[in-house]
N, C-alpha and C positions, 0 to 999 in steps of 0.2 A: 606167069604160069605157062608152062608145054601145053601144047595142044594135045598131048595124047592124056595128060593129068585133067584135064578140064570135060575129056569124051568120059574119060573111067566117073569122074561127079555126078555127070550128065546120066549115066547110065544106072548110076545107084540110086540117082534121087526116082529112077523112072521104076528101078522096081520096087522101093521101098513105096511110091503113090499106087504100085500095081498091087502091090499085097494090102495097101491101107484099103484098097477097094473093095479087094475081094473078103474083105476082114467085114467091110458096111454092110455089102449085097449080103456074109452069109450068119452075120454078128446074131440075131437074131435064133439062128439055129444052136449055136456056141454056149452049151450049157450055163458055164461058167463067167461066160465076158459079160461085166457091170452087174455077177453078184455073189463076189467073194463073202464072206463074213468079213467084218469090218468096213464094208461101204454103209456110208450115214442114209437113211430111208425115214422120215416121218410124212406120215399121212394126217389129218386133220380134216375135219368139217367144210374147211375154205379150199382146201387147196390138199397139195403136196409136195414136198423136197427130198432131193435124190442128191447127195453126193460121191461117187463112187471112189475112193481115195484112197483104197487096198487097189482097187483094179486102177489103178491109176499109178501107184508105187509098183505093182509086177507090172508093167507094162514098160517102166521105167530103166527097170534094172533087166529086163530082156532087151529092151533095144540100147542101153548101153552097150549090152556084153555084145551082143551083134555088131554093133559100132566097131567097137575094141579092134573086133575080127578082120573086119573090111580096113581098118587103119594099118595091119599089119603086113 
C-alpha cells in the first residue's frame, strides 16, 4: 500500500470514531436512535429485553451508502 492510501484510511476511520462519539455523548437526545417501530422491547416481572434491529438495519444501509461514497 502508498503511503498517501494508508493517511486517506487513517483519516476516515478517525472521523467515522469522531461521529460514533458524538453520536454516544448526544444518542440520548436523538429522538429516534434505538426506537424506530420494529425494534423487539419486552419487559416482564424479572427483568427486560431490548433488541433494536430496525435501528440497526437504518443504521446499516446509511453507512453502507456513506461507505459507497468514500470508495469512490
Amino acid at each position: 500500500m502508498e503511503l498517501d492510501t494508508v493517511g486517506r484510511m487513517l483519516l476516515v476511520v478517525g472521523l467515522v470514531l469522531a461521529g460514533l462519539g458524538v453520536v454516544v455523548i448526544l444518542g440520548a437526545r436523538l429522538p429516534l436512535l434505538g426506537r424506530l417501530p420494529g425494534d423487539i422491547s419486552w419487559r416482564w416481572s424479572g427483568g427486560s429485553f431490548y433488541f433494536p434491529i430496525v435501528t440497526s438495519i437504518v443504521l446499516s444501509i446509511v453507512l453502507t451508502l456513506l461507505f459507497s461514497l468514500f470508495r469512490r
